[in-house]
C-alpha positions in Angstrom: -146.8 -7.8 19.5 -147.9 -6.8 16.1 -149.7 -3.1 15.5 -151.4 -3.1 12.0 -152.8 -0.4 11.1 -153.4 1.0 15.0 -153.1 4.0 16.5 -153.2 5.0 20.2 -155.8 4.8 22.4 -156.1 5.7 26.5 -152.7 7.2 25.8 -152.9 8.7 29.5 -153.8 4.6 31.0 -150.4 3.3 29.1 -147.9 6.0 29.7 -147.3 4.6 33.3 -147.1 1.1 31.7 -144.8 1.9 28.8 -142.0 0.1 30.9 -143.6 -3.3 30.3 -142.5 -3.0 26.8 -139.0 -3.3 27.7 -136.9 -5.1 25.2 -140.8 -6.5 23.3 -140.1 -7.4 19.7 -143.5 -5.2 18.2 -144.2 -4.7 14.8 -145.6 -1.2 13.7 -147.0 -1.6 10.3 -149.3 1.7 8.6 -150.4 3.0 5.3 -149.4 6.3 4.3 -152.4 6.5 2.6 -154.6 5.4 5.2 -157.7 7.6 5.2 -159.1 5.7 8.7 -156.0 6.4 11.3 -153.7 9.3 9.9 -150.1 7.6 8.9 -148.5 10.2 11.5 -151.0 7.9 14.4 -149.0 5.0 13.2 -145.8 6.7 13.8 -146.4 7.8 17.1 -147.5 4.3 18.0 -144.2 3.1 17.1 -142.6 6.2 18.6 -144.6 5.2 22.1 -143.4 2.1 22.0 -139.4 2.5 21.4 -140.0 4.6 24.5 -140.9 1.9 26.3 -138.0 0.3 25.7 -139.2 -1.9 22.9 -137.8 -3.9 19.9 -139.8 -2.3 17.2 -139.6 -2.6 13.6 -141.6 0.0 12.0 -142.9 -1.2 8.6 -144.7 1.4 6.8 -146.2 0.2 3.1 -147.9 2.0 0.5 -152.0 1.8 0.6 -154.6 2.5 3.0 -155.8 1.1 6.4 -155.8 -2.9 5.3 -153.0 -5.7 5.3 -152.2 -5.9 1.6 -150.0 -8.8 1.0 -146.5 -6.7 1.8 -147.6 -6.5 5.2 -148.7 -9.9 5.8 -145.1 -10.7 4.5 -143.9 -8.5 7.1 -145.5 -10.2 9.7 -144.4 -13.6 8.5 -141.2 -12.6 8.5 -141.4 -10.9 12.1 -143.2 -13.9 13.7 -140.4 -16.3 12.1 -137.4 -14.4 13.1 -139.3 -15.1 16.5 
């Protein structure tokens, strides 16, 4: 699973479904500059996630809410190592 530039959303539908992240390789990539989703949004997505038991790598990058070409890297890298 790969999270680029996300946040959370129906935080109160996926808490009882957190468990089906169990041992899920996810990619949290965000911008601490991003003036769209606050950089602490993308940190409590990846947050979330390792507390469903997931395998995440949390990526964050300098720049805004886009994929600049570190992240796309990032995501090359992730999917290969797949």
């Amino acid at each position: 699973l790969a999270l680029l530039s996300s946040t959370r959303i129906a935080l109160a539908d996926w808490t009882p479904r957190a468990a089906a992240l169990t041992d899920l390789p996810v990619l949290v990539a965000h911008g601490t500059g991003d003036q769209e989703l606050a950089f602490h949004a993308g940190e409590l997505l990846a947050e979330f996630a390792r507390s469903g038991g997931a395998r995440v790598t949390w990526y964050p990058f300098d720049g805004g809410h886009g994929l600049p070409l570190v992240v796309w890297r990032s995501l090359r890298k992730f999917v290969l190592a797949l």
